[in-house]
N, C-alpha and C positions, 0 to 999 in steps of 0.2 A: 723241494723238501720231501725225505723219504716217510711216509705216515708209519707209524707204527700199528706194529700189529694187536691181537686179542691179549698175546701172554705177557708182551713188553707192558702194554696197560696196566695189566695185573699185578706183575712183577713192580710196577711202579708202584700204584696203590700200597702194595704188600709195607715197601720200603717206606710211606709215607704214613701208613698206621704205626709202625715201629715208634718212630720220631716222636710224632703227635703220645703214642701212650706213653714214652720215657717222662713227659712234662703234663702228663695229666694229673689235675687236682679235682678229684671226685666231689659232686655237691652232693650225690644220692646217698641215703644209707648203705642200700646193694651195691651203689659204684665205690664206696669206703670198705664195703665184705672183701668186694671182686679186688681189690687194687692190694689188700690187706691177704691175699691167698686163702679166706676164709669161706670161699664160696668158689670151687674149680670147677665144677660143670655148671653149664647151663642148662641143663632141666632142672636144678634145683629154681630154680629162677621160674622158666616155664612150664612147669606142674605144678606149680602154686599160684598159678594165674598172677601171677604178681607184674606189674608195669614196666618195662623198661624204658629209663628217660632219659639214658647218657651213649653215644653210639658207642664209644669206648669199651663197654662194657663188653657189646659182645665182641669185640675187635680183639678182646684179652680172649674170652672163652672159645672163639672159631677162630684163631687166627691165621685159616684157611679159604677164606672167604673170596669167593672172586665176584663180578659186579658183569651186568651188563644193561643197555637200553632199549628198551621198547620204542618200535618204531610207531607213535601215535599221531604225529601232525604231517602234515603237508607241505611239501615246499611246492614254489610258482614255478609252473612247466611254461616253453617257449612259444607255445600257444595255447595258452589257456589252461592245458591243462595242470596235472603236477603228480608225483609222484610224494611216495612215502618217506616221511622223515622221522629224525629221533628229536626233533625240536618242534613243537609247538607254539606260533608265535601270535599274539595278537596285540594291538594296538586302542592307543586311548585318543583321543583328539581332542589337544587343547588351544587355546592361543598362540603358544609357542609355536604351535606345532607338533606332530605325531610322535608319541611315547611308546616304541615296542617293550613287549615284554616276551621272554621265553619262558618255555615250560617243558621239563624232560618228567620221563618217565621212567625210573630203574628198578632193577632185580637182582638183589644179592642169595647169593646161595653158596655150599660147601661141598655138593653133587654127593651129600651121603646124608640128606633127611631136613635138612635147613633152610629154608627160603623165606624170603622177604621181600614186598613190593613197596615202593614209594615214589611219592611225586613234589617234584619242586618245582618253585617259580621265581628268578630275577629279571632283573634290567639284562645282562649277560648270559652265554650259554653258557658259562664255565661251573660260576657260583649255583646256576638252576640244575647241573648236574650232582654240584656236590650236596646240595639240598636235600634233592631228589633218594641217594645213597646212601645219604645219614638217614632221614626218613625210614627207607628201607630196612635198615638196620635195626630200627623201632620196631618194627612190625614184622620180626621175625619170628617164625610158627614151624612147630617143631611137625612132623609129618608120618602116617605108616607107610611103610612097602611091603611089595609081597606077591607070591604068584598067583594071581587068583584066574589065571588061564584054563579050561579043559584041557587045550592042548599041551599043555606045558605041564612037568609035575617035577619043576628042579629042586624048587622048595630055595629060590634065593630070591631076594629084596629086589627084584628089575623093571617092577611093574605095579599095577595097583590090587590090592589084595581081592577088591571086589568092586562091581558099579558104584559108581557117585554121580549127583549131577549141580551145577548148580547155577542161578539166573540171579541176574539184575536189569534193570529195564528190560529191555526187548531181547538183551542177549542171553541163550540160554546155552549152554556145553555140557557134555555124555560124556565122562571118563570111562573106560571098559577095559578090563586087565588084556592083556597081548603075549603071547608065547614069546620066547625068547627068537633074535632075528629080525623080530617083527618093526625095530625100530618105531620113532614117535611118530605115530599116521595124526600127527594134529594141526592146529593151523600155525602158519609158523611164527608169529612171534610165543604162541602160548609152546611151544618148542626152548623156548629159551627159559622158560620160568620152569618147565617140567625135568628141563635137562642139568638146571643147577640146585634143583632139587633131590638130584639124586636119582632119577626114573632113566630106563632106556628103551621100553617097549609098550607103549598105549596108543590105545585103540581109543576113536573120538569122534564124537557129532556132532555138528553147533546147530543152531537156527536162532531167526532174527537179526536184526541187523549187527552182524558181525564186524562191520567198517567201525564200528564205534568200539577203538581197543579200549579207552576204560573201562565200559561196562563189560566188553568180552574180560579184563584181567580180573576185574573185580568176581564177575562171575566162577573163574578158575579157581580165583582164591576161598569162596564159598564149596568150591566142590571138595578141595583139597582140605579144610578143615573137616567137612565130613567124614572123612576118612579116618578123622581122631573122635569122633560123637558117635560114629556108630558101636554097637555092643557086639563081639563078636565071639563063639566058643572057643575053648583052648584047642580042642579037636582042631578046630580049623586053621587055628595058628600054630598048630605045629606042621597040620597038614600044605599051609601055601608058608611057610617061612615065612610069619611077618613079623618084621620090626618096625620099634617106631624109636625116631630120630636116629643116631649116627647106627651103620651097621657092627656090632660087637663082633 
């Protein structure tokens, strides 16, 4: 059987939000705005810090969105050891007998300022994935770009406008803007949440235990809202081209 690739996925997905939004019936007030064309972008949404609780929602206002997984569990290697997976599985022990359960970890984004991380968990890998994506969907955070390189002075959205950094447990990561070229020098799953965020050039340092991708994603996720809490002068944002969410 021939696997499918990254864009047939996507292209599937695409096809499958269509369907699911033709027969959606909003329970939200915001999801009755959005379905009603009374609310067309999503920053009116998130610059008002306001909740999103239906995935649908943003499935109408990005309906560009592609999806991928972080590789956070382990599967069992043929001696002992194992190698990195996109399922996380663990087990309950009962009388019956042993009850797995899985757990995925996803990243949605629109690779022009959108990203969103989530996690799910069922009996099955399928339903823990789709969990996972809706999730994601939840927690999407609009983001700046911008050149905040010495050596670069394009003045376009490819990189980060200035250092951020940010930690959870033991893991801590250095965001640092990068010239154009410079492609993502970061570790590579945090490569996947930075690349469908819209970034194509950062510079990066981790420390602590970095095997532990939750806290490493969590911790990205801390750096990358920085980048919307810091105060920054116009000067400078005219000077590195920053925007924040989709590029105008």
């Amino acid at each position: 059987m021939k696997r499918k690739t990254k864009e047939e996925i996507n292209e599937l997905n695409a096809q499958t939000r269509k369907t699911s939004l033709e027969g959606w019936n909003p329970r939200t007030d915001i999801g009755r705005k959005v379905k009603a064309q009374k609310i067309t972008d999503i920053d009116e949404i998130l610059d008002k810090g306001l909740k999103i609780l239906e995935p649908e929602i943003v499935d109408t206002l990005l309906p560009n969105l592609e999806s991928d997984l972080i590789e956070f569990g382990q599967s069992k290697g043929k001696f002992g050891g194992g190698k990195r997976s996109i399922w996380r599985q663990t087990q309950k022990k009962t009388k019956e007998g042993n009850k797995p359960k899985f757990g995925a970890l996803a990243v949605v984004g629109n690779k022009d300022g959108y990203v969103g991380i989530g996690r799910g968990k069922s009996k099955e890998t399928v339903p823990a994935r789709e969990k996972a994506v809706r999730q994601a969907k939840l927690n999407i955070i609009k983001i700046k770009r911008g050149c905040g390189s010495w050596e670069c002075s394009c003045k376009t959205p490819h990189s980060v406008p200035f250092t951020v950094e940010g930690k959870s447990g033991s893991a801590k990561i250095i965001l640092m803007p990068a010239p154009k070229g410079a492609d993502l020098k970061v570790e590579k799953e945090c490569q996947k949440v930075l690349r469908l965020a819209g970034f194509k050039d950062v510079y990066s340092k981790t420390f602590g235990q970095t095997r532990t991708k939750l806290n490493l994603m969590d911790a990205l996720i801390v750096a990358l809202k920085q980048l919307n809490t810091k105060k920054v002068s116009p000067e400078f944002k005219k000077k590195s081209g920053m925007t924040e969410g989709k590029n105008e």
